[in-house]
N, C-alpha and C positions, 0 to 999 in steps of 0.2 A: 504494500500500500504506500502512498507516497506521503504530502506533508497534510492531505485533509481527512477530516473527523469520517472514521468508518462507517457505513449504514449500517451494516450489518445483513448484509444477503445473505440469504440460506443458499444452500448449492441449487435449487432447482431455479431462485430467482436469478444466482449469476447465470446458469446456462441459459434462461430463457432472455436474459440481456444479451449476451453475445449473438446468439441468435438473430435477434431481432434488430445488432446495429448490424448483420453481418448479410440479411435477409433483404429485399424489396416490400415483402409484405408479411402484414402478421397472418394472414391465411400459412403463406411457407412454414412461415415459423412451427406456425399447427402442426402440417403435416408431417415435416423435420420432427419433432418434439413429439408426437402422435399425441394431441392437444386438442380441444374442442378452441374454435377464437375466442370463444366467452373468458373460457382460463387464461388464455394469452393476455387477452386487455385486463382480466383479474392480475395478474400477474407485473405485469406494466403498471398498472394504479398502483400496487403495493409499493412497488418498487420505486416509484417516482416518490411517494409517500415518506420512504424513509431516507432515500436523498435529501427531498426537503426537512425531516426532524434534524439530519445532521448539519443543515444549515449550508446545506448543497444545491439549492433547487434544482431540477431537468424536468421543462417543461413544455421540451424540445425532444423531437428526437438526435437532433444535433446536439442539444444537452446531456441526450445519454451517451452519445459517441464521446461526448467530450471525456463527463465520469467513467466510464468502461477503461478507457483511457488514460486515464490519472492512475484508476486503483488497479493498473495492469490487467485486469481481465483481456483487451486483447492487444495487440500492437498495429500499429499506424499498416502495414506491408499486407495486416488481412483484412482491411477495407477493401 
């Protein structure tokens, strides 16, 4: 993790971020993740959720590319 306050993802919500900065759409994401879309945007609210408690906000998804980014979940080369 780098120098900002952790959210604290659980493993399924890191994978479902990676995913989804790595994805065109949250349907992919679905099928990828074998996911109904309702959990996927369940899963994206959570997750935006505790970016912002840690005083993170992502209310982008450029925001989340950005977070995913910072706390190493993925590297700039697998955009």
């Amino acid at each position: 993790m780098g120098l900002w306050q952790d959210p604290h993802l659980s493993a399924r919500e890191r994978e479902v971020l990676v995913a989804w900065v790595k994805c065109d759409s949250k349907t992919q994401v679905g099928k990828q993740l074998y996911l109904s879309i309702g959990t996927v945007n369940t899963h994206i609210t959570r997750i935006r959720g505790k970016y912002a408690a840690a005083g993170r906000a992502a209310n982008t998804k450029a925001a989340l590319v950005a977070r995913a980014l910072q706390d190493g979940l993925i590297v700039l080369d697998e955009l």
